[in-house]
C-alpha positions in Angstrom: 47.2 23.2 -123.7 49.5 26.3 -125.0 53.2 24.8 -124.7 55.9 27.4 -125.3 54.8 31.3 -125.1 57.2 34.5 -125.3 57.5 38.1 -123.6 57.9 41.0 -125.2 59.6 43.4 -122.8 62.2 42.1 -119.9 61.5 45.2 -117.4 60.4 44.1 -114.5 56.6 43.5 -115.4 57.7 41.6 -118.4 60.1 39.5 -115.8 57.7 38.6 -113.1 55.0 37.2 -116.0 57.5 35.5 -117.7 57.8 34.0 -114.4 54.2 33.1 -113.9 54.4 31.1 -117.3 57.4 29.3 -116.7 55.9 28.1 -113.3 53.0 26.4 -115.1 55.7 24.6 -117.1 55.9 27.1 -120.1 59.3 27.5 -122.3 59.2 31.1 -122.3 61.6 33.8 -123.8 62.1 36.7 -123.0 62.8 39.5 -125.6 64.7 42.5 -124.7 66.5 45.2 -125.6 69.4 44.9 -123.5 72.6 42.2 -124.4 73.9 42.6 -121.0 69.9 41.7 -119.2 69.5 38.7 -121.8 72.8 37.4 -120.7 72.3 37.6 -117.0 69.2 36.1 -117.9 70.8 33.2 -119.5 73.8 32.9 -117.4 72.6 33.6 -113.7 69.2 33.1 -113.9 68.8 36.8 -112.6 67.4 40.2 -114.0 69.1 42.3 -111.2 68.6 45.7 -112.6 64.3 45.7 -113.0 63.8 42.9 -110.2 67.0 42.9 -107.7 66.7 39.5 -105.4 64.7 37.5 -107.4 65.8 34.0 -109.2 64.2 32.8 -112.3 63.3 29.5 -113.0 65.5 28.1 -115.7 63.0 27.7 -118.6 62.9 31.1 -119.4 65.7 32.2 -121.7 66.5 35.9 -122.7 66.8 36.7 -126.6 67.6 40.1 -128.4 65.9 37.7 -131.5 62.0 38.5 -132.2 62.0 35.6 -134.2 62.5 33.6 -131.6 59.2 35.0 -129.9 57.5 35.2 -133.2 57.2 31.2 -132.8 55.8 30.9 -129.9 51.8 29.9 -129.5 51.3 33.1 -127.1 52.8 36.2 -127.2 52.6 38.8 -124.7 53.2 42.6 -125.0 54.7 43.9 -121.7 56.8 47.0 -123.3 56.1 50.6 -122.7 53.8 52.0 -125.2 55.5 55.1 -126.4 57.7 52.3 -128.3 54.7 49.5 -128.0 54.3 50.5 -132.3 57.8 49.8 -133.1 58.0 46.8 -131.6 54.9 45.3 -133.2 55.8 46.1 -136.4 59.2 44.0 -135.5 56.7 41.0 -134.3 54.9 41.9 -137.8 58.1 41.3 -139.7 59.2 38.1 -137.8 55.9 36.6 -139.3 54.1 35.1 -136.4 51.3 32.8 -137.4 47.7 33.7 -137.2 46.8 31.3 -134.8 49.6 33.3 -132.0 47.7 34.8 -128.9 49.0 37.8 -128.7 48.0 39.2 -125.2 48.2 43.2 -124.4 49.9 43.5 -120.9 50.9 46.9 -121.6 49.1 49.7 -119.7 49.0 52.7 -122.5 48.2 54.4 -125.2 49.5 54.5 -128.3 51.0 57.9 -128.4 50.5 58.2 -132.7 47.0 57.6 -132.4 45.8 57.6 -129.2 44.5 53.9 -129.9 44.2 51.5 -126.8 46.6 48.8 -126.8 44.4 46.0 -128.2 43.5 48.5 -131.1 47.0 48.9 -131.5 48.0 44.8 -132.1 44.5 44.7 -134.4 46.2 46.7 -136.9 49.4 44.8 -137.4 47.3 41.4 -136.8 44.2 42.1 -137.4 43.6 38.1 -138.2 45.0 37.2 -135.1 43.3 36.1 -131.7 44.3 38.8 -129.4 43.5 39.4 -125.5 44.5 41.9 -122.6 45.7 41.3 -118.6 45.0 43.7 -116.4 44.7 44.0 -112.8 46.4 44.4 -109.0 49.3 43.3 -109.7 53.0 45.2 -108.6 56.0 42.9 -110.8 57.4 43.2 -107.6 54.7 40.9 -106.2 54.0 38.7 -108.9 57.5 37.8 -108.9 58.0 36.9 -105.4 54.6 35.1 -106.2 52.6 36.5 -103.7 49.0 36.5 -103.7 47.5 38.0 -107.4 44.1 37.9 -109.1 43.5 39.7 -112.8 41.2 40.4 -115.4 41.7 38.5 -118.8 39.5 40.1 -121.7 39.2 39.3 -125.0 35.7 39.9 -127.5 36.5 35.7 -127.8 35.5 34.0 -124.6 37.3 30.7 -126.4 40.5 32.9 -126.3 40.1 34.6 -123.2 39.4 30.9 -121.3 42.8 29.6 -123.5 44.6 32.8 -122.0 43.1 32.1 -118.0 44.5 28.8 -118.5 48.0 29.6 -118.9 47.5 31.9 -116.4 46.1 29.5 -113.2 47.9 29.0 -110.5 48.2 28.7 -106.8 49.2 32.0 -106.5 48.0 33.7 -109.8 44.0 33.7 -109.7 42.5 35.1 -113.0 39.0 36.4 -114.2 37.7 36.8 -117.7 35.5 39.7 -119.4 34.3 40.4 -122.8 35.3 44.2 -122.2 38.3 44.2 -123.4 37.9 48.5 -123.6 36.8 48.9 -120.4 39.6 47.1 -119.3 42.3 48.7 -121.3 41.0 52.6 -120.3 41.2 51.4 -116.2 44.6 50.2 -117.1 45.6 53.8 -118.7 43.9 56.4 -116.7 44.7 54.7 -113.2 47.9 56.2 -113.7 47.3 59.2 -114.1 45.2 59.2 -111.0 48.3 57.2 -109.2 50.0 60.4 -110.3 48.1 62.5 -108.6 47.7 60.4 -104.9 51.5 60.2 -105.0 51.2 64.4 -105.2 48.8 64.3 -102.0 51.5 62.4 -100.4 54.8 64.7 -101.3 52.2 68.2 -100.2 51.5 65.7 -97.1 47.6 65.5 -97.3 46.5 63.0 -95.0 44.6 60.0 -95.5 40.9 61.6 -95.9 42.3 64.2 -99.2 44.2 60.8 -100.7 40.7 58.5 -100.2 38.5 61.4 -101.9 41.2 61.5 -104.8 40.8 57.5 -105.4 36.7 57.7 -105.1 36.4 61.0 -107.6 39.2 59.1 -109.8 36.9 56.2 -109.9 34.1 58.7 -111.4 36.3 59.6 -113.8 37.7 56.6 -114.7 33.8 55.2 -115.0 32.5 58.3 -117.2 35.2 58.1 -119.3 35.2 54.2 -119.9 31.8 54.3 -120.3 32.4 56.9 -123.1 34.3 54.9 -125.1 32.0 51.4 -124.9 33.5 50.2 -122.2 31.4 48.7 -119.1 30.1 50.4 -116.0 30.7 47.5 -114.2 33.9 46.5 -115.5 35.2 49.6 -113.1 33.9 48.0 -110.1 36.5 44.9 -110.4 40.0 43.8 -110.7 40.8 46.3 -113.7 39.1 49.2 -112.5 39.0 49.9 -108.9 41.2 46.9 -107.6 44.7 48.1 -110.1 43.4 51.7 -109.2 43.4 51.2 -105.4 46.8 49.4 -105.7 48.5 51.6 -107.9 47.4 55.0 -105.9 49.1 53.5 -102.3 51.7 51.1 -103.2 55.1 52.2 -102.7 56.0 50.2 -105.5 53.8 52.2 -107.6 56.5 53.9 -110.4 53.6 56.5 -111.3 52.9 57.2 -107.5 56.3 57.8 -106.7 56.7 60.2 -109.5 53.8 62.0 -107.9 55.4 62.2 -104.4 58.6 63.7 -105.8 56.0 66.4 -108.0 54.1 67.0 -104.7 57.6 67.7 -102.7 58.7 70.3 -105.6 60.8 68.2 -107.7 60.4 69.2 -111.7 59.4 66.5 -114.1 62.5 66.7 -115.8 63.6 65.6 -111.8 61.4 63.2 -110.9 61.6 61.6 -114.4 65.4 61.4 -113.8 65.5 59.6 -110.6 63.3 56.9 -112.7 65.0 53.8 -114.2 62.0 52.6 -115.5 58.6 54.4 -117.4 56.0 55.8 -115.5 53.1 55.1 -117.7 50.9 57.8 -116.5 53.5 60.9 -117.3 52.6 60.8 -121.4 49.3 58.6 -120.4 48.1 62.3 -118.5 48.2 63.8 -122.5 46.3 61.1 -124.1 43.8 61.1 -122.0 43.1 64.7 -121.3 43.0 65.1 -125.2 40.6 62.3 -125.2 38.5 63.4 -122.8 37.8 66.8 -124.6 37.6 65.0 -127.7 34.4 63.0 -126.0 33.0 66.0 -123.9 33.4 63.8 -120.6 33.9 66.0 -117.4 37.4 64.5 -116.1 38.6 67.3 -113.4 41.6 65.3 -111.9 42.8 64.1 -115.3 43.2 67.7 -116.2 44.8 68.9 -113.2 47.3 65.7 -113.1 47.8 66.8 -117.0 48.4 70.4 -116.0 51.5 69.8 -113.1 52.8 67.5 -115.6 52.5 69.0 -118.8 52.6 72.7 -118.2 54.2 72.8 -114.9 51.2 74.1 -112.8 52.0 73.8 -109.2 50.8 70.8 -107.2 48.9 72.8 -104.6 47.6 75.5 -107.2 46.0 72.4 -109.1 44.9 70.9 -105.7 43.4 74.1 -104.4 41.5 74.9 -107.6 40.1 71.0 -107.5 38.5 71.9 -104.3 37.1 75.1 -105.4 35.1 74.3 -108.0 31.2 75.0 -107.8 29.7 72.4 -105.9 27.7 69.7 -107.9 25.5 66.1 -106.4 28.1 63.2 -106.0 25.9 61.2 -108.5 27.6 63.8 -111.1 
């Protein structure tokens, strides 16, 4: 039984799991960034600015020190992933050894390489056993422990079960898969598509345009996966459809809400200011539009999401020319 594990990332996702391990009796740190969040940490047992209300449990300490995490028998990578390289190649310096989990929680790209996440950790330790989370599941929620069930994958189904046992709880419910891409590419482009249903919202929609958007993102999100090795049926569970339905009509969606302030004629520049935290799906829209043409795969809303975002084509121009294109069969 894994003892002792570490976080990588003390926003409010990295919070609530580090949460979640220290329940099932973990010593967890938390690394961060931040001396004034690893000291409330440490001191009040609070992390006020990402998760306001909330007390930790008192065997999970904040550290500015990878090397502290870099000992720890499971690692998990919960920080954005425009600075997810960086990071890593910290971890890499620290020297963990080569029998560390190191567990992708972190719902990106790499923005050098377009890599997924897992691809990503391979290349800094490529020796190590390595594993991805991925599902429903708001920080918000998790943290109040509330009701959550996720997808563990890893090619290692010794390593994924090792993973789903740290993660078992009476409130935290986990599955495992082999797909480990088909899980990391729901994880990315769900964004996006949270991106655009928070844009439905702010032009004020209605429920039947917002359900089409989520079934059509599903397409995509399936045609696209698929492209790339993933699964078809991997799409159909917690990673796919499940963080996609959450993540397009939650209000605690950060990538939704982004969308709603698009959709109500807010700039980027706007929205993105009124953010404290990242909104994965605002440099995720690039990655993935480039990938998509890169792999041929027809991905209509991906490219309209990219367009608002990335060269400021308005919300209802994007929405009117989605609905205008030349009829086709649903199976399409």
């Amino acid at each position: 039984m894994i003892q002792n594990a570490a976080v990588l990332g003390a926003g409010s996702w990295g919070t609530a799991l580090a949460i979640a391990l220290a329940d099932r009796e973990l010593d967890v740190v938390l690394y961060g960034n931040e001396q004034n969040v690893c000291d409330e940490i440490n001191q009040s047992h609070s992390n006020k600015r990402y998760l306001p209300g909330v007390e930790l449990p008192s065997n999970i300490k904040g550290s500015l020190d990878i090397a502290e995490a870099a000992s720890r028998e499971i690692i998990l990578l919960v920080v954005p992933s425009q600075v997810a390289r960086l990071v890593l190649k910290k971890l890499a310096d620290a020297g963990p050894s080569r029998e560390t989990i190191i567990v992708s929680c972190t719902k990106g790209l790499d923005p050098e390489t377009g890599e997924l996440m897992h691809e990503l950790i391979a290349e800094f330790f490529p020796e190590n056993p390595i594993a991805v989370l991925s599902g429903p599941s708001h920080a918000e929620e998790v943290a109040s422990r509330m009701a959550t069930l996720a997808t563990i994958g890893s090619e290692d189904s010794a390593v994924a079960a090792r993973v789903q046992e740290v993660f078992t709880l009476p409130w935290f419910r986990t599955y495992t898969s082999d797909d480990i891409v088909g899980i990391e590419l729901g994880s990315v482009v769900k964004n996006i598509f949270a991106i655009a249903a928070g844009a439905a919202d702010g032009l004020g929609l209605g429920d039947n345009a917002k359900a089409a958007l989520v079934t059509r993102g599903l397409a995509e999100m399936t045609r696209l996966g698929v492209a790339i090795g993933g699964k078809e049926e991997t799409f159909r569970g917690l990673s796919g459809i499940g963080d996609l339905i959450v993540t397009c009509y939650s209000l605690h969606s950060r990538n939704n809400r982004v969308g709603r302030m698009l959709g109500s004629g807010m700039t980027l520049a706007e929205a993105v200011a009124e953010m404290d935290q990242v909104a994965e799906g605002v440099p995720n829209a690039m990655n993935a539009h480039e990938l998509s043409r890169k792999l041929g795969v027809r991905t209509p809303i991906i490219d309209q999401t990219y367009a608002v975002i990335h060269e400021n084509k308005p919300p209802g121009q994007a929405l009117r020319e989605l609905l205008e294109r030349n009829p086709r069969s649903e199976k399409e």
